[in-house]
C-alpha positions in Angstrom: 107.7 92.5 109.9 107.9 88.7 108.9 104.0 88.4 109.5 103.5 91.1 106.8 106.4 89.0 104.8 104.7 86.3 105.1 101.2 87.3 104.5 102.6 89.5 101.3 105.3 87.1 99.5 103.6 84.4 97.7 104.4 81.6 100.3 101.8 79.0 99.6 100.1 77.0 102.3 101.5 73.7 101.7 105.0 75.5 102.3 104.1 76.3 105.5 102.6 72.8 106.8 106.0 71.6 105.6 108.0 73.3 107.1 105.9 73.1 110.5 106.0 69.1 109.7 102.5 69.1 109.3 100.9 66.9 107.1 99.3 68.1 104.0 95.8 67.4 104.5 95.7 69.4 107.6 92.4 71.5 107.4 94.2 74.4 109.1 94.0 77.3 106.8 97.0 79.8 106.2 96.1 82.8 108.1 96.0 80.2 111.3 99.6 78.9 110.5 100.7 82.3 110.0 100.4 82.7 114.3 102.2 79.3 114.5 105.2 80.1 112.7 105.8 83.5 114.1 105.4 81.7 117.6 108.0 79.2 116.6 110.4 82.2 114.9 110.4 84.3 117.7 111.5 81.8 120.4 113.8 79.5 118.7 116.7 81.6 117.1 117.4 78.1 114.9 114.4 78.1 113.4 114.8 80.9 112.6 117.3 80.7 110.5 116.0 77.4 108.9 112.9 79.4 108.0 115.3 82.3 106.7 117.6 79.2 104.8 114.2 77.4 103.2 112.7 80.8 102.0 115.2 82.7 100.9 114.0 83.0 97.7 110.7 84.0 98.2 111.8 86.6 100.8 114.2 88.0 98.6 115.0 91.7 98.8 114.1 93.7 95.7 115.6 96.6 94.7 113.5 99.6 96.1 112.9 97.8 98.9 117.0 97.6 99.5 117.1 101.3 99.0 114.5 101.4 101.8 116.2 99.8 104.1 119.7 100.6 103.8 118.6 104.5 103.2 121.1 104.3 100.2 120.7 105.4 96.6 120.4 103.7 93.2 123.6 104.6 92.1 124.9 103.6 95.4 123.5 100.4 95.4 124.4 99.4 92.1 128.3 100.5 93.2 128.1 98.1 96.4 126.7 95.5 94.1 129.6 96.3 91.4 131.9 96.2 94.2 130.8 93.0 95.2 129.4 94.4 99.5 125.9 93.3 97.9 125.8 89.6 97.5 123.4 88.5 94.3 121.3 85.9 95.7 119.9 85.6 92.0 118.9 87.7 89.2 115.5 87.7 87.9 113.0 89.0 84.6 110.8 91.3 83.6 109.7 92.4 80.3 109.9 95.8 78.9 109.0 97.3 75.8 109.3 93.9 74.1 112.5 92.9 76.0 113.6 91.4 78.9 115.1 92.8 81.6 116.9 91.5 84.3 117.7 92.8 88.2 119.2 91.6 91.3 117.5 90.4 94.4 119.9 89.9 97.5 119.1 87.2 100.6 117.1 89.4 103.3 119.6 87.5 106.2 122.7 89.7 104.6 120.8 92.7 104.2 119.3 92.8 107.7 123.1 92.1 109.4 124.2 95.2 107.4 124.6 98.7 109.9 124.2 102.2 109.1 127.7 102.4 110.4 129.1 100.0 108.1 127.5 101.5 105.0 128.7 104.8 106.6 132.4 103.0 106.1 131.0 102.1 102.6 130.8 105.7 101.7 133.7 107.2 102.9 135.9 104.7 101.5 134.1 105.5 98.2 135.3 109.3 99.1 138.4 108.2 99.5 139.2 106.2 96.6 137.7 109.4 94.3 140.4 111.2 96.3 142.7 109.7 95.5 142.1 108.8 92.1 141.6 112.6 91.3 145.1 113.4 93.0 146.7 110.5 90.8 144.5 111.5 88.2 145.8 115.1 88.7 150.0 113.8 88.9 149.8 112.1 85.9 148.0 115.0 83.7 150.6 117.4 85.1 152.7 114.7 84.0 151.9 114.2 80.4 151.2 118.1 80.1 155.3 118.1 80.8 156.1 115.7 78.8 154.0 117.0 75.8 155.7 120.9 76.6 159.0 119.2 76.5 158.2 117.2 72.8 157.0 120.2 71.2 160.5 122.1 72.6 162.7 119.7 71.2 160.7 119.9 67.8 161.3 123.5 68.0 164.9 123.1 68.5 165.1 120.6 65.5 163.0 122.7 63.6 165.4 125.8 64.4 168.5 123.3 63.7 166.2 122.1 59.5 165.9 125.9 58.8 169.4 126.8 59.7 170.5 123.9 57.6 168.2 124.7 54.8 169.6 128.1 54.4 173.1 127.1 54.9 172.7 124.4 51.8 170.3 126.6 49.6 169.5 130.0 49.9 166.8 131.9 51.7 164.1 132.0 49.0 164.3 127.9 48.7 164.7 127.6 52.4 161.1 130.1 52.2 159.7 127.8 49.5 160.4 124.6 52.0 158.9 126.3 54.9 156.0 126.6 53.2 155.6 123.0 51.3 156.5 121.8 55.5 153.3 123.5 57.0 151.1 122.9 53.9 152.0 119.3 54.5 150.4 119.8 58.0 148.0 121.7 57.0 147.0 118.9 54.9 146.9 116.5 57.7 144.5 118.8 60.0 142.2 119.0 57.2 142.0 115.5 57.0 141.8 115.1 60.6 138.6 117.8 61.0 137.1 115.7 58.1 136.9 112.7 60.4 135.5 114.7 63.2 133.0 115.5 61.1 132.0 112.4 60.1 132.0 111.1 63.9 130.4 114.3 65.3 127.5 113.8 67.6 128.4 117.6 68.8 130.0 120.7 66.6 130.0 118.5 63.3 129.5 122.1 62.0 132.0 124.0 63.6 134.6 120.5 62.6 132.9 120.9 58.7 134.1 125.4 58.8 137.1 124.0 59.8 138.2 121.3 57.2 136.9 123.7 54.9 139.4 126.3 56.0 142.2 123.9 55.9 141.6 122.9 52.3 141.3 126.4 51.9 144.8 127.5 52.8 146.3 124.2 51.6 145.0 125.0 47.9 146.4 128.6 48.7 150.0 127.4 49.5 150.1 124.6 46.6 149.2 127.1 43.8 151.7 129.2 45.2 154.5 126.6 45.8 153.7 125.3 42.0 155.4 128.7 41.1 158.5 128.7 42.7 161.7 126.6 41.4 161.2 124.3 43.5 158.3 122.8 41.5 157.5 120.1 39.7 154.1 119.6 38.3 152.4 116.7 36.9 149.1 114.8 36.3 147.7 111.5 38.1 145.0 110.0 35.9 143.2 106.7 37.3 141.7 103.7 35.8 138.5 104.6 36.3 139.0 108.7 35.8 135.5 110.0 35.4 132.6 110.8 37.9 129.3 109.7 36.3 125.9 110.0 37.8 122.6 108.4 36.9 119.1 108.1 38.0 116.5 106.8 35.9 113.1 107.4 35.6 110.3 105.6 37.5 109.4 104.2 33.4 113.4 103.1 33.0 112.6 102.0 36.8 110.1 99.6 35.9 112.3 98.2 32.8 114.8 97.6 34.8 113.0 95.9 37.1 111.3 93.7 34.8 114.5 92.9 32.6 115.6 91.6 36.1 119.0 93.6 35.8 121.7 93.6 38.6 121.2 97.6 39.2 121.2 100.2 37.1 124.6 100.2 35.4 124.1 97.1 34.0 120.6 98.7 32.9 122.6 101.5 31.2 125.0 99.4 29.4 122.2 97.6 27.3 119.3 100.3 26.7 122.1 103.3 26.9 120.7 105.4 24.0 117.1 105.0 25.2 118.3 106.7 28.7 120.3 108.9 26.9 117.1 110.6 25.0 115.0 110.4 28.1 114.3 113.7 29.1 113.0 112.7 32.9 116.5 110.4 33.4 119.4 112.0 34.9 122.9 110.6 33.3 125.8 113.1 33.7 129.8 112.7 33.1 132.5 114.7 34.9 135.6 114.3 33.1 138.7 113.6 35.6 136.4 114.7 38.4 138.8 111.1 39.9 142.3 112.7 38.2 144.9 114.6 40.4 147.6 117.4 40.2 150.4 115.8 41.6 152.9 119.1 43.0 156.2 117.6 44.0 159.0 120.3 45.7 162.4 119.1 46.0 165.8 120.7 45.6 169.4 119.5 44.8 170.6 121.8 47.2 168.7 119.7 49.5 167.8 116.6 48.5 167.1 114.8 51.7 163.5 116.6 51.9 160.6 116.8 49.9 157.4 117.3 49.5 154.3 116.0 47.3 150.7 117.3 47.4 147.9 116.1 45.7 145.2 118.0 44.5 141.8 117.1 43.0 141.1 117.8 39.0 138.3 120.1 39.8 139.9 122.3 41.9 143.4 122.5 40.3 141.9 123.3 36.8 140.8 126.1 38.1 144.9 127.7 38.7 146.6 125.2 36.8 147.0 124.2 32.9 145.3 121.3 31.3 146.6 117.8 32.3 147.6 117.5 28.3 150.2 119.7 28.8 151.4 117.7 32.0 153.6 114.8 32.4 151.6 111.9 33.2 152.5 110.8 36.7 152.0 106.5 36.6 151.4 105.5 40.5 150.4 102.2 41.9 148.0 103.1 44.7 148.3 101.7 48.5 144.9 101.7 50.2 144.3 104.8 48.8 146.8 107.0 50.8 148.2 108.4 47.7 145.0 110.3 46.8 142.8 110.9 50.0 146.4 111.5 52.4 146.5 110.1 56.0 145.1 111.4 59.2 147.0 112.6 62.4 148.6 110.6 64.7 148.7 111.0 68.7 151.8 112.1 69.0 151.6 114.4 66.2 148.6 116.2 67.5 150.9 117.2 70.4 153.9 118.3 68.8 152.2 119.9 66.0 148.6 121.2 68.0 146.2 123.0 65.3 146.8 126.3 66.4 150.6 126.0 66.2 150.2 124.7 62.8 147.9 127.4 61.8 150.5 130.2 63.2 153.2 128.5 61.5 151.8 128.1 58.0 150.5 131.8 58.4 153.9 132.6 59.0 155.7 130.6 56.3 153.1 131.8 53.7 154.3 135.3 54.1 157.8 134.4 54.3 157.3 132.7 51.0 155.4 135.5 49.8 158.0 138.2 50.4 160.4 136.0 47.5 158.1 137.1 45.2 160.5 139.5 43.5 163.4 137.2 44.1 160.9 134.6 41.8 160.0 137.0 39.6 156.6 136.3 40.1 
């Protein structure tokens, strides 16, 4: 084995008449050392080792080799080396696809002391340690399912304790109307929450899209609904900057702006505005309030410490509500923008309140609300 080792790795003659203690000129050539040195490695354990010491570079193991000899797989061997059982001797390069790559060689001493038996031990302590990290794994799951049963019973009981209190103060049609705002608030929150799925989707970002829909769905449902009951109070949100307008420009506008050295296009617009505006192969487009909001506040004397706000765009409140001129104007000083686009789910919330609870809920409290209709006189 170390005559092919040396007759394979790239150990260069003057090498060898070193470490023989021959001088350089010798006119030996290397396949006659090669006898020399195995002579002198097989009968003198310490050289030997000095040979192993001086060369361990060049008779570095590489990784298939490794695998080879220790009858072990990749994954394997990249564990042991993880684990730190396979000693880096160094790391070298390659390149690859334009970039360089590195990989571990280990010192061929280490790698010969190593056993089948001892890498046997490797294994099964391996075994073990997935053992017993599924068991843990398994205690602490069974665990935290407990613990998330238990939070969603006590919400239960406090929710059981609000509605008993709500129709105590009120009467059953507000404590109906307040139901309803509650789960429309959640239902809200899961539309939200199936919109960020969406956007970080690598899987089902359709199946998350149906969803948000069907959220915003039920929440426009239960706000048009809840804007009816005397509970209500309705008014308009109008920001600075109110209207959606769109623009493209034509390749000819393009090239003007281009030339005219404008910052982008608006700045464009603002100078040459009438000469876009008569362009029949430029886009420009204004959606009034397409930014404005309904804003649907429910709150009650009888109960003052709740209430509830929704939000609502102008373009799909228009379509069940009156114009905003007949609304009070509603003056708000935004904060990060959680007054118009809402807030996603917490952690703990997507326990205690899990979609499908929500969904059976707000199912629930919409046809409770719906059966005050004649109550309303709606």
């Amino acid at each position: 084995m170390l005559q092919q080792l040396i007759s394979s790795r790239r150990l260069l003659k003057a090498q060898l008449l070193q470490f023989l203690g021959l001088p350089e000129t010798s006119k030996e050539n290397k396949e006659t050392l090669i006898p020399q040195i195995l002579t002198l490695l097989e009968t003198d354990a310490a050289e030997k080792e000095r040979f192993l010491e001086t060369f361990k570079s060049e008779l570095a193991v590489e990784p298939v080799e490794l695998e080879e000899l220790l009858g072990c797989t990749q994954t394997e061997r990249k564990r042991w080396i993880k684990e730190g059982k396979l000693p880096v001797l160094e790391y070298r390069y390659f390149r690859q696809s334009g970039t360089n790559l590195q990989y571990p060689v280990h010192d061929r001493r280490f790698v010969l002391s190593l056993s089948q038996a001892g890498i046997q031990q490797w294994r099964e302590e391996h075994q073990a340690r997935i053992k017993q990290n599924r068991h843990t794994g398994s205690q602490a799951a069974a665990k935290s399912r407990k613990e998330n049963q238990r939070a969603r019973q006590d919400f239960v009981s406090a929710w059981d304790r609000i509605q008993t209190e709500w129709l105590q103060k009120s009467s059953p049609e507000i404590s109906a109307a307040l139901q309803l705002a509650y789960w429309t608030v959640w239902a809200s929150r899961w539309a939200k929450e199936n919109q960020l799925k969406r956007e970080r989707a690598l899987k089902h970002a359709e199946l998350y899209s149906r969803r948000k829909e069907e959220w915003y769905e039920r929440k426009n449902q239960a706000v048009e609904f809840l804007s009816k009951t005397p509970c209500a109070t309705l008014s308009f949100y109008r920001p600075e900057y109110p209207d959606k307008i769109t623009l493209r420009l034509c390749d000819e506008h393009c090239e003007m702006m281009w030339d005219l050295s404008c910052f982008d296009k608006w700045e464009f617009l603002s100078y040459n505005k009438s000469s876009v505006l008569n362009c029949p192969d430029c886009l420009y487009r204004e959606e009034e309030d397409y930014y404005s909001l309904y804003y649907l506040q429910i709150k009650t004397e009888r109960v003052p410490e709740f209430s509830f706000s929704f939000h609502t765009p102008y373009p799909i409140g228009k379509q069940f509500w009156p114009s905003p001129k007949s609304l009070p104007k509603l003056e708000h000083v935004e904060e990060d923008g959680l007054f118009r686009f809402g807030r996603p789910l917490l952690e703990q919330e997507k326990i205690i309140h899990r979609e499908k609870d929500v969904l059976a809920n707000f199912e629930r409290a919409l046809a409770g609300a719906k059966g005050c209709l004649p109550v309303w006189g709606l």
